[in-house]
VMD Tcl script that draws the C-alpha trace (Angstrom):
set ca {
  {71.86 -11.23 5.15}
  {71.53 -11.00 8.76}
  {69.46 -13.10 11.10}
  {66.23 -11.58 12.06}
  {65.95 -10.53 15.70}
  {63.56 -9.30 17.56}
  {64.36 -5.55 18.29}
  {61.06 -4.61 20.63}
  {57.96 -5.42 22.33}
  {55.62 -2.68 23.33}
  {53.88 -3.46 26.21}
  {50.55 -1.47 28.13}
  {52.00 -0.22 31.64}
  {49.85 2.40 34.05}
  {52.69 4.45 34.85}
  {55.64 3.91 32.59}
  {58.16 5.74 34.47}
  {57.57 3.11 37.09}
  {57.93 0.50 35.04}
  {61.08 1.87 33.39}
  {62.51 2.62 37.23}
  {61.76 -1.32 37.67}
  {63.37 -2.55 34.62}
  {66.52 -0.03 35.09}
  {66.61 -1.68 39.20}
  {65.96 -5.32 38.03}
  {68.14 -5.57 34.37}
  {70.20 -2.34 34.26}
  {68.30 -1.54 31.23}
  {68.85 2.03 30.21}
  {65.86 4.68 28.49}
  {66.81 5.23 25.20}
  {64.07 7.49 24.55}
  {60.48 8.72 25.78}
  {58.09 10.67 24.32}
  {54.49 11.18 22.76}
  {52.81 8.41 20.96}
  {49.72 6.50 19.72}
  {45.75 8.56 20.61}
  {47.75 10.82 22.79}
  {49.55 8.74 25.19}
  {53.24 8.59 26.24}
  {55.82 5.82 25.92}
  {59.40 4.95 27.47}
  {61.88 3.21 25.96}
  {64.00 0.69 27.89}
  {66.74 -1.56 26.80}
  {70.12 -2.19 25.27}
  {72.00 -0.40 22.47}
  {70.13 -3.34 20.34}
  {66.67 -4.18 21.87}
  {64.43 -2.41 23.97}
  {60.62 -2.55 26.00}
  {58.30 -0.01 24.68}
  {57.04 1.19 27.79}
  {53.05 2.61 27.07}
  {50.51 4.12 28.39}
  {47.57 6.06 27.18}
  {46.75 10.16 28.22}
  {46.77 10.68 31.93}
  {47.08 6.70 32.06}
  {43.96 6.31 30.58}
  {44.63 2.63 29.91}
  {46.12 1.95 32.95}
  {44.93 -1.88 34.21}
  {43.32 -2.32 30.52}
  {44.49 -4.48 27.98}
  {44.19 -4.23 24.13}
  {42.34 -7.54 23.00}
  {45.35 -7.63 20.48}
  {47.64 -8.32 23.60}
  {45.55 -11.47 25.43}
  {47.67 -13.90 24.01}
  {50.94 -12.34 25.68}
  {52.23 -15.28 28.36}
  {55.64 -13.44 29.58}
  {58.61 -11.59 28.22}
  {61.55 -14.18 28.87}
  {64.96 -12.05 29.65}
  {68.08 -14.31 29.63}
  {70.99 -12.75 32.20}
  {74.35 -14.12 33.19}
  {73.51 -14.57 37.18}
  {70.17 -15.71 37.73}
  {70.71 -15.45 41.93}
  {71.73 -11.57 41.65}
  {68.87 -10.80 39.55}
  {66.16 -12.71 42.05}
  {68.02 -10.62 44.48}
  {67.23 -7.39 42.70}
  {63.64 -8.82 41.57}
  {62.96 -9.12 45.46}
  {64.32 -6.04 46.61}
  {62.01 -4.54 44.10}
  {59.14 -5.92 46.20}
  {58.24 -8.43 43.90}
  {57.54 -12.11 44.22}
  {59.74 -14.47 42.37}
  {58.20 -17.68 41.71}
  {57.90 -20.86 39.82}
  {61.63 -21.85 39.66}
  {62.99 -24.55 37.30}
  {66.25 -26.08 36.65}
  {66.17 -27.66 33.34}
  {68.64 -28.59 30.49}
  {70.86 -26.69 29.96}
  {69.76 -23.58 32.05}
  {67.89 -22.11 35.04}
  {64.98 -19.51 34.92}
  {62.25 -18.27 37.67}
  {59.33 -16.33 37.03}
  {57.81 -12.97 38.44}
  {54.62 -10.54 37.81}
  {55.61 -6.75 37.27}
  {52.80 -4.08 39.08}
  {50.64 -4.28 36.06}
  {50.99 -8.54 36.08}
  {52.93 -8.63 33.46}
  {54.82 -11.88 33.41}
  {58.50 -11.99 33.11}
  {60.61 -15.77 32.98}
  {64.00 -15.12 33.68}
  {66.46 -17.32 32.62}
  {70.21 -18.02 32.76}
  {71.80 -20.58 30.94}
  {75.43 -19.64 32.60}
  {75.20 -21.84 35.13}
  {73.15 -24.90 34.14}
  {73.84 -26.30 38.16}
  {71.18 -26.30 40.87}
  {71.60 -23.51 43.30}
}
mol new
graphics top color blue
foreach p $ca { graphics top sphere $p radius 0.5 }
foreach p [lrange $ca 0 end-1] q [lrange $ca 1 end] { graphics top cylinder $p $q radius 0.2 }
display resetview
């Protein structure tokens, strides 16, 4: 039997064509689909050929800013990449504001808040050496 892993995480965005723009820019993720879901809303997917974001928002983004209670407990979405400087790079260009950096054993990993402030920690473990 194979491992379990996780294969996605839906998350509430306002404008998930934004958000999928951001996470194309920042990770080189790719939609893999995008259409109607849940009480009328609309949802993109994002991601590899083996995980993915689920991108949602409710009709005319109706939940845009509002949070299921279900999702409170969410802290951040942690993406692991190869080359943690490029991706700051891309993070800032994005006009968002990296933050909290840490070099710990045996990796690297900043944080940063997407429009909606959702929390991503990126982190690399490719290069476990102080910039």
């Amino acid at each position: 039997m194979a491992h379990p892993f996780i294969e996605h995480v839906n998350i509430t965005v306002s404008d998930p064509d934004r958000s999928a723009a951001l996470m194309h820019a920042i990770f080189g993720w790719n939609e893999r689909w995008r259409g109607p879901s849940l009480h009328g809303g609309r949802t993109i997917h994002v991601g590899s050929d083996t995980a993915y974001l689920a991108l949602y928002t409710g009709p005319d983004g109706e939940h845009a800013g509002v949070r299921y209670p279900k999702g409170e407990p969410l802290q951040h979405i942690g993406v692991q990449v190869d080359d943690l400087d490029a991706t700051e790079a891309r993070v800032a260009a994005a006009g968002l504001t990296p933050f909290n950096h840490g070099d710990y054993e045996p990796g690297r990993r900043f944080y940063f808040l997407d429009p909606d402030g959702i929390e991503f920690e990126v982190v690399s473990y490719a290069d476990p050496h102080p910039r």
